[in-house]
N, C-alpha and C positions, 0 to 999 in steps of 0.2 A: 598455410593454415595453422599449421603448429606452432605460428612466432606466435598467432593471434592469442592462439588458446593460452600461450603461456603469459599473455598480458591481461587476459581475463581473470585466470588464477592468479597473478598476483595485485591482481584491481579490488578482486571477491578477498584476496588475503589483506588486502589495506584495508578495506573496508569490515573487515573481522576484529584483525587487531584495533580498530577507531572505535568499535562499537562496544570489544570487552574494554577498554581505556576508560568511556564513558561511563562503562555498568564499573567496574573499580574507583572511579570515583563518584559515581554516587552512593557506593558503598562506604567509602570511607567521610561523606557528608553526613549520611546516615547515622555513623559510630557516634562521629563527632555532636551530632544534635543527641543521639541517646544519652553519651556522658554528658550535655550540659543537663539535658532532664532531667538526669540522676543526682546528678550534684544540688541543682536546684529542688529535689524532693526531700533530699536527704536534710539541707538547711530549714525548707518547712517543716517537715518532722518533729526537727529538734526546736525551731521557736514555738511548737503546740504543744511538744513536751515543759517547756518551760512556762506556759499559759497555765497550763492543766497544771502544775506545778505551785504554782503562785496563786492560782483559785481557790484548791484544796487547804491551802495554808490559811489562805482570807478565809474560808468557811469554820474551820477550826477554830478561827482566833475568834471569828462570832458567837460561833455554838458556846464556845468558852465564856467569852463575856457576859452573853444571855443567860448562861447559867449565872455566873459567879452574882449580876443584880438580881435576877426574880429569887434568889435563893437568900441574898445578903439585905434584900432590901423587907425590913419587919412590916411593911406597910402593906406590902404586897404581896407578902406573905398571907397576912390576915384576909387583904380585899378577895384573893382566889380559894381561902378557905371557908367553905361550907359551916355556920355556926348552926342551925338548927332546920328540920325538914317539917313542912303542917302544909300539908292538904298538895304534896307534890313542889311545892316549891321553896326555893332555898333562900332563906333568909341572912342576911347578913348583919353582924354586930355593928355598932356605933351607931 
């Protein structure tokens, strides 16, 4: 009966060590998928910083422009300025 028992425990010990082997590598599958997650968040990141980046530039260089014609342009100047008010409403020259 004693050989038995000692082929039991070491049946219960293979099937121990099989099972933490399994759980070690699906842990180390696990790591392995977390770094590429990471890797691939960290590359989005940095292409939305570069979006956001080149947006903010485009919107500058409009506000800019917008300004420099409605400001440079004498037509339009005139056509958005109020020449005289009668009875609430605003009249305009030419």
């Amino acid at each position: 009966m004693r050989h038995s028992s000692c082929k039991q425990s070491g049946y219960g010990l293979l099937i121990s060590t099989e099972r933490l082997n399994q759980f070690n590598a699906r842990i180390k599958e696990f790591k392995r998928t977390l770094l590429e997650t990471e890797e691939l968040n960290v590359s989005i990141l940095q292409v939305l910083h570069s979006q956001r980046q080149t947006l903010l530039h485009a919107q500058n260089t409009v506000c800019k422009n917008c300004r420099r014609h409605i400001m440079g342009n004498a037509t339009l100047k005139e056509e958005f300025a109020p020449s005289r008010h009668r009875d609430g409403l605003i009249l305009r020259s030419g």
